[in-house]
C-alpha positions as CSV (number, residue, x, y, z in Angstrom):
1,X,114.0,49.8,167.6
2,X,116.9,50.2,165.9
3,X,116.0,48.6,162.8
4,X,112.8,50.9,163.0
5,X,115.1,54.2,162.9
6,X,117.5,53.0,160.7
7,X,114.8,52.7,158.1
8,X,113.1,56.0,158.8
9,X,116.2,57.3,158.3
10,X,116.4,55.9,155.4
11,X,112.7,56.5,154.1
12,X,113.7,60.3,155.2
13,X,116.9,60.5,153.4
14,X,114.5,58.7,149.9
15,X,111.9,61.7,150.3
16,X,114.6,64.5,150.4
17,X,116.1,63.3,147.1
18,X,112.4,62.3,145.5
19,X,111.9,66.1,147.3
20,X,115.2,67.7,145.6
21,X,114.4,66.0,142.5
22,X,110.8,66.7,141.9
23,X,111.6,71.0,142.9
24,X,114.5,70.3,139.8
25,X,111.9,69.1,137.2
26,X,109.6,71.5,138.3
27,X,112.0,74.2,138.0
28,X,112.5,73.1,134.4
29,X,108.9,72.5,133.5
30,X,108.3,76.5,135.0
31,X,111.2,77.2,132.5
32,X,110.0,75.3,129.6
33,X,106.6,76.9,130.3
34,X,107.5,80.4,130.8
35,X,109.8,80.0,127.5
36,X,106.7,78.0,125.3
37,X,104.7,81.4,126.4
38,X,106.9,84.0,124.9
39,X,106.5,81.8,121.5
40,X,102.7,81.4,121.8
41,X,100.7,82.8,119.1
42,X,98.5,85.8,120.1
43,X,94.8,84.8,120.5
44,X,92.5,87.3,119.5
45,X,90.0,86.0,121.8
46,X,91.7,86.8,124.8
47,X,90.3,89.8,126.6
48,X,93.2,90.5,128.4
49,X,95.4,91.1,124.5
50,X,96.9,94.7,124.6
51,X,95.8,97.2,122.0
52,X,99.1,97.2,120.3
53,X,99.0,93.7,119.7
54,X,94.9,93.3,118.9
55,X,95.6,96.1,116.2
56,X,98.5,94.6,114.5
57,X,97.4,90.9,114.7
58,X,93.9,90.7,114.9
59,X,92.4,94.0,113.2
60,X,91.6,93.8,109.1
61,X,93.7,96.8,109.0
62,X,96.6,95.3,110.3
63,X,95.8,91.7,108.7
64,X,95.6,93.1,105.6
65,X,98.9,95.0,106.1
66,X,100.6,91.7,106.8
67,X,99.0,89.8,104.1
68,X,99.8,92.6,101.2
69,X,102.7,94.5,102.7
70,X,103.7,95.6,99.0
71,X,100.4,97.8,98.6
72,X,101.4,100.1,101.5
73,X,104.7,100.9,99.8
74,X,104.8,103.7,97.2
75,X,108.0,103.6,96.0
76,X,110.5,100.8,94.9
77,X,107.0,98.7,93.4
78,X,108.1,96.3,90.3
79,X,106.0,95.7,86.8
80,X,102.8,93.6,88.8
81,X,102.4,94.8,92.1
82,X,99.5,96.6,93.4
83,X,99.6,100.2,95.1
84,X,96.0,100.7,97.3
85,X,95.2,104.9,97.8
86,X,93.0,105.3,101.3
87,X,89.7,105.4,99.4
88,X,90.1,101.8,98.3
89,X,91.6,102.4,94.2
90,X,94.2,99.9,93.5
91,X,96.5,100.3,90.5
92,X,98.7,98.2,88.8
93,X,101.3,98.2,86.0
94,X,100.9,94.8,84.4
95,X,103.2,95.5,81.3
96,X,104.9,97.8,78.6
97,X,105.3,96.1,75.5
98,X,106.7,97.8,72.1
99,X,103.6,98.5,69.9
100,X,103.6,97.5,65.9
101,X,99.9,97.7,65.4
102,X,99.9,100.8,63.9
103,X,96.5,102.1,61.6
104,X,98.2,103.3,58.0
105,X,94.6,105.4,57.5
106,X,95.5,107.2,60.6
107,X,98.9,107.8,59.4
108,X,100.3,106.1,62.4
109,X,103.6,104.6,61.8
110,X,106.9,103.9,63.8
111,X,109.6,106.6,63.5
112,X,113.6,105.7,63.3
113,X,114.9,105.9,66.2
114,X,111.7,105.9,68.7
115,X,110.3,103.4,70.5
116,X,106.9,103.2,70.4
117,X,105.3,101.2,73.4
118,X,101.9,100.6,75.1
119,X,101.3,100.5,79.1
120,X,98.7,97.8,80.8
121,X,97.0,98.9,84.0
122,X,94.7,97.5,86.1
123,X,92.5,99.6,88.1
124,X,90.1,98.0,90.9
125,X,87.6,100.0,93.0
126,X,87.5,98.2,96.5
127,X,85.9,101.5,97.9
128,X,83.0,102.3,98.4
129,X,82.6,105.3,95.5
130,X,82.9,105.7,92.0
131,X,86.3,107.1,91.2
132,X,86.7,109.4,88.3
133,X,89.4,107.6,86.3
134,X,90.6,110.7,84.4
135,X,91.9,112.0,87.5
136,X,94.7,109.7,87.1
137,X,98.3,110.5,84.4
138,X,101.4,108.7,83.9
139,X,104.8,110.1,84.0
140,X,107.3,107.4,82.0
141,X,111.2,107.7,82.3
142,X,114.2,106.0,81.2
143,X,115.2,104.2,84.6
144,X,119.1,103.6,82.8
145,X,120.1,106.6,81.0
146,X,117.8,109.2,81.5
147,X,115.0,110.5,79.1
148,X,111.4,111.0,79.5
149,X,108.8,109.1,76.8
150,X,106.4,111.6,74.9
151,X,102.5,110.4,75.0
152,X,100.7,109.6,72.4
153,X,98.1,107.6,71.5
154,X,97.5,104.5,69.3
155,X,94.0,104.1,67.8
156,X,94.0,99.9,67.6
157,X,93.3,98.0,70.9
158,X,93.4,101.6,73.0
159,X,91.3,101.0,76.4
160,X,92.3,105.1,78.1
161,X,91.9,105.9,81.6
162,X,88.5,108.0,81.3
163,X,85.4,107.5,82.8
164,X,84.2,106.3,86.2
165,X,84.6,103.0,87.8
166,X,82.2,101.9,90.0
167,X,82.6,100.4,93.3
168,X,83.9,96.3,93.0
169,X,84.7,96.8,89.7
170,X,88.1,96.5,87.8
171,X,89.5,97.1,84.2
172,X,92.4,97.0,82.2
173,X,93.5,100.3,80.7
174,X,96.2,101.8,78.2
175,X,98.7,104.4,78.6
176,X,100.6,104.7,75.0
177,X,104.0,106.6,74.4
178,X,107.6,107.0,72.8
179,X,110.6,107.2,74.3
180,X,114.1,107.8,72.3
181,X,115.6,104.3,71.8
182,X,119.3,105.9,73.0
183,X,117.6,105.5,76.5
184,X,117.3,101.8,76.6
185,X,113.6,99.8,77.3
186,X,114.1,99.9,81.0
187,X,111.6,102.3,82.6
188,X,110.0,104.1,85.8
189,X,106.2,104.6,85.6
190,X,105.1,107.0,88.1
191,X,100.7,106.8,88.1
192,X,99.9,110.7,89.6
193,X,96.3,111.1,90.7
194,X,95.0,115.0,90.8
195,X,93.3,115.4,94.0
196,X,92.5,118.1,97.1
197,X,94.9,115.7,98.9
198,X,98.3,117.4,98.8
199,X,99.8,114.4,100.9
200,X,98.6,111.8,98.1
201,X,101.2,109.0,97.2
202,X,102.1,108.7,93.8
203,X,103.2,105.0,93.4
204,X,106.5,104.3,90.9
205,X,106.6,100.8,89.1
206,X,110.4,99.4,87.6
207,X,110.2,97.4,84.7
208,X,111.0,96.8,81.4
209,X,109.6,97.5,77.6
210,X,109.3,93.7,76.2
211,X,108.9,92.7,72.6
């Protein structure tokens, strides 16, 4: 008999520890998984995702946002960068590069103390209407020392922004102009779009006149 409660006593005293021990790991597994949840990924599928999280994680809109944050940001863009307006036109200034091409039967020619340059743009029409690209102007300033460039136009290679462009379509187009050499070859292009939309965004593009 006593044999018999000595080892009950000891089976007993085995199961509280097994007992203490097993509510410790669980304790830290509930941790673990209570921490590994706050890091899961949000699954779209789940019917029980809030709004908030559905529209910025899940939604085109708010994929798209993620995946391009530069196009929803009008100011500050660099040379390259895209700007998209609401109805689906994206623009971008791909270059300004000194132009040298000038047409002697015109009587074009390069003036002391002028810099003569052409602007690249790409326009793409991920909307769903033509877009009227004469509705859109440049305004070109020196981004170091002031000065705004006069426009012009160059005969040779000269792609302006006129016409429509039809839905899933894109272009390149030119934008030519001088600026006073005193002003440096750094500039601000700033692409202005008439509309009825007083609240349009007119993106501005940094960069520099190469060649």
């Amino acid at each position: 008999m006593m044999l018999l409660a000595a080892l009950t006593a000891c089976g007993g005293s085995d199961g509280d520890g097994d007992g203490g021990g097993g509510g410790d790991k669980a304790d830290a597994k509930s941790a673990g998984g209570s921490k590994g949840s706050v890091s899961e990924k949000v699954d779209c599928a789940d019917q029980d995702i809030s709004q908030a999280d559905w529209t910025k994680h899940c939604s085109d809109e708010g994929a798209d946002a993620d995946a391009d944050g530069a196009e929803a940001q009008a100011k500050g863009l660099k040379f390259g960068e895209s700007y998209t307006w609401p109805d689906g036109l994206k623009v971008s200034v791909t270059e300004a590069k000194v132009f040298t091409d000038h047409d002697a039967e015109l009587m074009e020619s390069a003036e002391p103390g002028n810099t003569d340059f052409r602007v690249k743009l790409k326009v793409t029409n991920s909307g769903k209407s033509a877009v009227a690209l004469d509705d859109l102007s440049l305004i070109i300033e020196g981004a170091t020392k002031g000065g705004e460039a006069a426009q012009t136009a160059f005969e040779k290679g000269a792609e302006p922004l006129e016409g429509r462009l039809a839905p899933g379509v894109s272009a390149t187009k030119t934008n030519d102009n001088v600026l006073e050499t005193k002003y440096g070859k750094k500039i601000v292009v700033t692409v202005q779009r008439s509309s009825e939309d007083f609240d349009l965004d007119f993106p501005e593009y940094t960069g520099s006149i190469t060649g």
